[in-house]
C-alpha positions in Angstrom: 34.8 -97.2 9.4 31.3 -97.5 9.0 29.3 -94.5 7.9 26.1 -94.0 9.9 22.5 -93.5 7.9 22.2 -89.5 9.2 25.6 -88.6 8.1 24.7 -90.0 4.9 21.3 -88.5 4.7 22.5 -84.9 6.3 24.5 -84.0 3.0 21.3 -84.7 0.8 19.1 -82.5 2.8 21.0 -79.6 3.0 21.9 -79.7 -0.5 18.0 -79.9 -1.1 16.9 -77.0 1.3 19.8 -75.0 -0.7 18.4 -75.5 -3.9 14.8 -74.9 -3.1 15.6 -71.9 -0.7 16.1 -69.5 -4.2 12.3 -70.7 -5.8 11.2 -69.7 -2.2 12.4 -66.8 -1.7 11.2 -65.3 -5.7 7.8 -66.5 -4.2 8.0 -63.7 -1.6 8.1 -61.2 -4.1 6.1 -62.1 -6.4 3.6 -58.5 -7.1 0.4 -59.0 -5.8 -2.1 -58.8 -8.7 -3.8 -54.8 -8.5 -7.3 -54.8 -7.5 -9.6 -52.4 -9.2 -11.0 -49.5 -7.6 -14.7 -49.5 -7.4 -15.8 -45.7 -7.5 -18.3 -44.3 -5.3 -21.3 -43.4 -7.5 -21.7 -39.3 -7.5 -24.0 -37.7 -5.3 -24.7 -35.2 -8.1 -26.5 -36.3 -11.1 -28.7 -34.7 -13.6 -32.2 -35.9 -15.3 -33.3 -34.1 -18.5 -35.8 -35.1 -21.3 -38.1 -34.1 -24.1 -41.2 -35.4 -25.9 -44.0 -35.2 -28.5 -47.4 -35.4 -28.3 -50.9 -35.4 -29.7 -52.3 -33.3 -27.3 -51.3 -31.5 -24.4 -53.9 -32.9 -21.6 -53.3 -31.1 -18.1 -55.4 -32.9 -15.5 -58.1 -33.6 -18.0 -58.2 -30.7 -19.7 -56.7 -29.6 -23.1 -53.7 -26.8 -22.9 -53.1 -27.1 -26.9 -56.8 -26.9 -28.4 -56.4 -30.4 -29.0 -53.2 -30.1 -31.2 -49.9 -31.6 -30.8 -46.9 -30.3 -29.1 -43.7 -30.5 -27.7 -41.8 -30.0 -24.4 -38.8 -30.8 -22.5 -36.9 -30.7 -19.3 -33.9 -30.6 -17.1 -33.3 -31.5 -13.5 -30.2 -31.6 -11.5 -30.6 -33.9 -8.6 -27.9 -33.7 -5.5 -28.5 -37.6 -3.2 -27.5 -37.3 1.0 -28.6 -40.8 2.6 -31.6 -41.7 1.9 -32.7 -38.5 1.0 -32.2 -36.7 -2.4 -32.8 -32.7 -3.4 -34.2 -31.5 -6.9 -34.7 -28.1 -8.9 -35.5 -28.4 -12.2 -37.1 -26.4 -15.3 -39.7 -27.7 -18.1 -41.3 -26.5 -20.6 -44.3 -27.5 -22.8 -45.7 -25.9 -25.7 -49.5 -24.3 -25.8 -52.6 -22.7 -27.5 -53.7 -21.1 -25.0 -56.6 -18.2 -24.6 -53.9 -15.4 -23.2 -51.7 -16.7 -26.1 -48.8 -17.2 -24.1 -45.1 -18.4 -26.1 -45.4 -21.5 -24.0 -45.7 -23.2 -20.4 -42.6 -23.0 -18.6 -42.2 -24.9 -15.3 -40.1 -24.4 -12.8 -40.2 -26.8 -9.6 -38.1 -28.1 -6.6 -38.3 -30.3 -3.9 -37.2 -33.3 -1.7 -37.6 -36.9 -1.6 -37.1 -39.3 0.2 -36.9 -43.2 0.1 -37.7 -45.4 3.0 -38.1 -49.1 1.9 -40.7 -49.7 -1.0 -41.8 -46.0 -0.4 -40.8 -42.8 -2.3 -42.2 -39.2 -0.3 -42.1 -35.9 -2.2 -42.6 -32.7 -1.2 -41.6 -29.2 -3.2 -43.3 -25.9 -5.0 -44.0 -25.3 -8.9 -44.9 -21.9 -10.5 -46.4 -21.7 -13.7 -44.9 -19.0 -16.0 -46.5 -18.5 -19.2 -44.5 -15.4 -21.1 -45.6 -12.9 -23.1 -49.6 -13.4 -22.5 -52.1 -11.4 -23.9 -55.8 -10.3 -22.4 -58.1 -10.8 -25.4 -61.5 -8.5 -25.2 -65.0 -8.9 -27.2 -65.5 -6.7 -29.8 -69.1 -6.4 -29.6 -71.8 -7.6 -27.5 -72.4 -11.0 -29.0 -68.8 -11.4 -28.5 -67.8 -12.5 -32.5 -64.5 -11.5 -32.1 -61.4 -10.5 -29.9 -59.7 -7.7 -29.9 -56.6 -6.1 -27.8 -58.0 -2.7 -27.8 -58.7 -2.1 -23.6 -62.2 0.0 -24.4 -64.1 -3.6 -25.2 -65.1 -6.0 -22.3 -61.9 -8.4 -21.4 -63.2 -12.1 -21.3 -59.4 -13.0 -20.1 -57.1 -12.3 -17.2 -54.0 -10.6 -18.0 -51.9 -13.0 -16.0 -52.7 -16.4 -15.3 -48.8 -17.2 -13.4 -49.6 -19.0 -10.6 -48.1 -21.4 -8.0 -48.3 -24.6 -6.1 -47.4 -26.7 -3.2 -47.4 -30.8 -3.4 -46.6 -34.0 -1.5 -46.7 -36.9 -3.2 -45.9 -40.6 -2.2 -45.2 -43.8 -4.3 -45.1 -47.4 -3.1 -43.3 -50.1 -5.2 -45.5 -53.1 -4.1 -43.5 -55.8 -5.8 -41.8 -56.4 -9.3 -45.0 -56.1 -11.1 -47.2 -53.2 -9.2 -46.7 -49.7 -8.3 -49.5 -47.4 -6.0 -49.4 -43.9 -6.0 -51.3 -40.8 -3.8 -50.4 -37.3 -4.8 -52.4 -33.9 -3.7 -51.8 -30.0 -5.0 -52.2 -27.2 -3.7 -52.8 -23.8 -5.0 -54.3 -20.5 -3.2 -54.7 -18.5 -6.0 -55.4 -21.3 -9.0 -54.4 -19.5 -12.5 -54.4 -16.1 -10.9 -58.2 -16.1 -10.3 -58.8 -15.3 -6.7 -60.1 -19.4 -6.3 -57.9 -21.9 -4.5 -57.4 -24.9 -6.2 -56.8 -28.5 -4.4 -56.0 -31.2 -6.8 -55.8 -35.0 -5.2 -55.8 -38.3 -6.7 -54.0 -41.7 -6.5 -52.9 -44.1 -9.3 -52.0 -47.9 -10.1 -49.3 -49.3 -12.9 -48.9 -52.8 -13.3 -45.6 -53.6 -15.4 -45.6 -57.1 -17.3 -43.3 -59.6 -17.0 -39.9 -59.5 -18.8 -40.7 -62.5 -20.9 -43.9 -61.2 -22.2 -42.4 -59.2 -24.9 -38.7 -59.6 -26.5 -35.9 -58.8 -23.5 -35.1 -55.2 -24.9 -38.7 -54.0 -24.8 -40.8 -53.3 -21.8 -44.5 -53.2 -21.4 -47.4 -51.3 -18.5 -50.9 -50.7 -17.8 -51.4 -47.8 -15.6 -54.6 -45.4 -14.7 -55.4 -42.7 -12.4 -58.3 -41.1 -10.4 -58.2 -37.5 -9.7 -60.7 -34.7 -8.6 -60.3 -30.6 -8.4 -62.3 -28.7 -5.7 -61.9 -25.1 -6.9 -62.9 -21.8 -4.0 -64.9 -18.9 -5.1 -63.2 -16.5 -7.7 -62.7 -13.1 -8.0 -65.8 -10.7 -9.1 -64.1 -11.0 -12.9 -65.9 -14.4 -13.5 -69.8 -14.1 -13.5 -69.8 -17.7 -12.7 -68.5 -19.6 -10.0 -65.9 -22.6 -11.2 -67.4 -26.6 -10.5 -65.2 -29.0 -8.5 -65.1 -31.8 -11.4 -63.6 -35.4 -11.9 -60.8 -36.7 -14.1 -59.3 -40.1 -15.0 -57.0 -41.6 -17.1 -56.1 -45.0 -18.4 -53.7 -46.3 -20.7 -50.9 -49.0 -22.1 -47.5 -47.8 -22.7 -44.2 -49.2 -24.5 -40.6 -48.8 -23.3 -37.2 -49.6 -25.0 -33.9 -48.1 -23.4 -34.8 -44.6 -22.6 -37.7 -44.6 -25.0 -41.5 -44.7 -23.7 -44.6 -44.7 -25.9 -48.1 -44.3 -24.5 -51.0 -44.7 -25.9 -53.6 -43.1 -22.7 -57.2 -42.1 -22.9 -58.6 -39.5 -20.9 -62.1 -37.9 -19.4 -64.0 -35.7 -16.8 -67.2 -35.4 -15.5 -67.6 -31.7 -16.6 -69.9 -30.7 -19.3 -69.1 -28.1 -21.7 -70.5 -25.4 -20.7 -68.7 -26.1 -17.3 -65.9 -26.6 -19.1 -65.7 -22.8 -20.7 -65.8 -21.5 -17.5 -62.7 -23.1 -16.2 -60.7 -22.7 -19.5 -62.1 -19.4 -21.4 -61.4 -21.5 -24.6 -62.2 -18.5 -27.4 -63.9 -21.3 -29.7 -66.6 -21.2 -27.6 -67.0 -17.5 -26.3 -70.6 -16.9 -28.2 -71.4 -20.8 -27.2 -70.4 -20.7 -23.7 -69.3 -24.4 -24.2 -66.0 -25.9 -24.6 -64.7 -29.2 -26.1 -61.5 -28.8 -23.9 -62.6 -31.1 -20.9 -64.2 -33.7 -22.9 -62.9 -37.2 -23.9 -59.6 -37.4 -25.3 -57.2 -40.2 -27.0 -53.6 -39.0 -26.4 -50.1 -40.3 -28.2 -47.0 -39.7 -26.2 -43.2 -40.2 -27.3 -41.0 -39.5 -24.9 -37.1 -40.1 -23.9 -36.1 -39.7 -20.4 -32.3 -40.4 -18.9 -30.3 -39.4 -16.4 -26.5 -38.0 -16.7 -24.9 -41.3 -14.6 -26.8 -43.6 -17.1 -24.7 -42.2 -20.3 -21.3 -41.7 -19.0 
């Protein structure tokens, strides 16, 4: 009998499908490899820093008698959309005329980040512990004294508090523009409202230009202070004045140096009757407001950048 081509082929296929059926079946449960789960970055994070410096320039003018100093910070920061909330606390050491211990900041606000552009809005009071009202001695005012029967030539208190809005625009890679204005009605406890506006420019360099780990900027700013009347303390009334700033600084991880030189359009004299600075209480004048080279190591991170 003649055996036909399928019943000869029919054998050799099933026998096939029988021994490839168990490779098949150990394919099906093979374990998927385990993808790694990608956290969510916090909401909550926290920014905190500390420098040293050759001089303590605020707005143009000299809060350490043009000696070096320290300060630090600390600022938790809680992010909702595009929006993101801040409190914070700082403080900066001084050589003051009220002597105070030290500057101590504490602020708060809200920004918020819409493209290239950065709004913020908050408060800042100004504490500055443990200050003392100094009082001439005489009339040609040699000396200082704490004794309440001479005539004070210093406030008691010069706490005081402000409102801001501020905005930054990040151009492109290589240029940043900034506007910023201050507000306070009762500038360093004087009576006078203080209004403090300006704008500023920083141009980074290009990553090549210096070795990868080490990052380099221009930047300057433009300000100006319009001051109201003061209280009948002050036998002079305080002059709106002028401030800029320009400088080069340095970066490398969370390390900045800049090197920044600063200057108003006030003269000296001018310049004793914003600041009270004792040096110059028989001169009326004041090196305080005057130009100024200023050194500035700081370090600045966030909480998220170090875990």
């Amino acid at each position: 009998m003649k055996v036909s081509m399928l019943t000869k082929v029919a054998p050799l296929a099933v026998a096939a499908a029988l021994f490839a059926a168990p490779a098949s079946a150990a394919d099906l449960y093979v374990k998927a490899p385990k993808v790694a789960v990608v956290e969510a970055p916090s909401q909550f994070d926290i920014a905190f820093g500390a420098l040293v410096q050759s001089d303590y320039n605020f707005r143009g003018i000299s809060q350490s008698d043009r000696g070096a100093g320290v300060g630090a910070y600390f600022e938790p920061r809680y992010k909702f959309g595009n929006f993101e909330a801040y409190v914070g606390i700082g403080g900066l050491s001084t050589a003051l005329p009220t002597q105070p211990t030290a500057e101590i900041d504490l602020y708060g606000g809200l920004r918020y980040t819409w493209g290239a552009l950065t709004f913020d809005v908050g408060g800042i009071y100004y504490y500055y512990p443990r200050e003392k009202q100094q009082f001439c001695i005489d009339a040609g005012c040699t000396g200082v004294s704490s004794n309440g029967a001479f005539a004070p030539f210093t406030l008691r208190d010069t706490d005081f508090a402000e409102v801001y809005g501020k905005v930054n625009w990040t151009v492109n890679d290589w240029l940043g523009l900034g506007a910023y204005v201050y507000h306070s009605p009762d500038w360093l406890n004087t009576g006078a409202s203080g209004t403090y506006a300006g704008g500023t420019v920083k141009i980074t360099a290009p990553s090549t230009f210096l070795p990868s780990s080490i990052g380099t900027y221009v930047s300057a700013e433009v300000a100006h202070y319009w001051f109201g009347t003061p209280s009948a303390f002050f036998t002079l009334p305080f002059v709106d004045y002028t401030y800029w700033n320009a400088g080069i600084g340095f970066t490398y991880k969370a390390l900045t140096l800049d090197l920044r030189y600063h200057d108003t359009d006030l003269s000296r004299g001018e310049c004793f009757a914003l600041t009270g600075d004792p040096r110059g209480v028989v001169s009326g004048q004041s090196r305080w407001c005057g130009q100024s080279f200023v050194a500035k190591l700081s370090v600045d991170t966030t909480l998220s950048a170090i875990k």
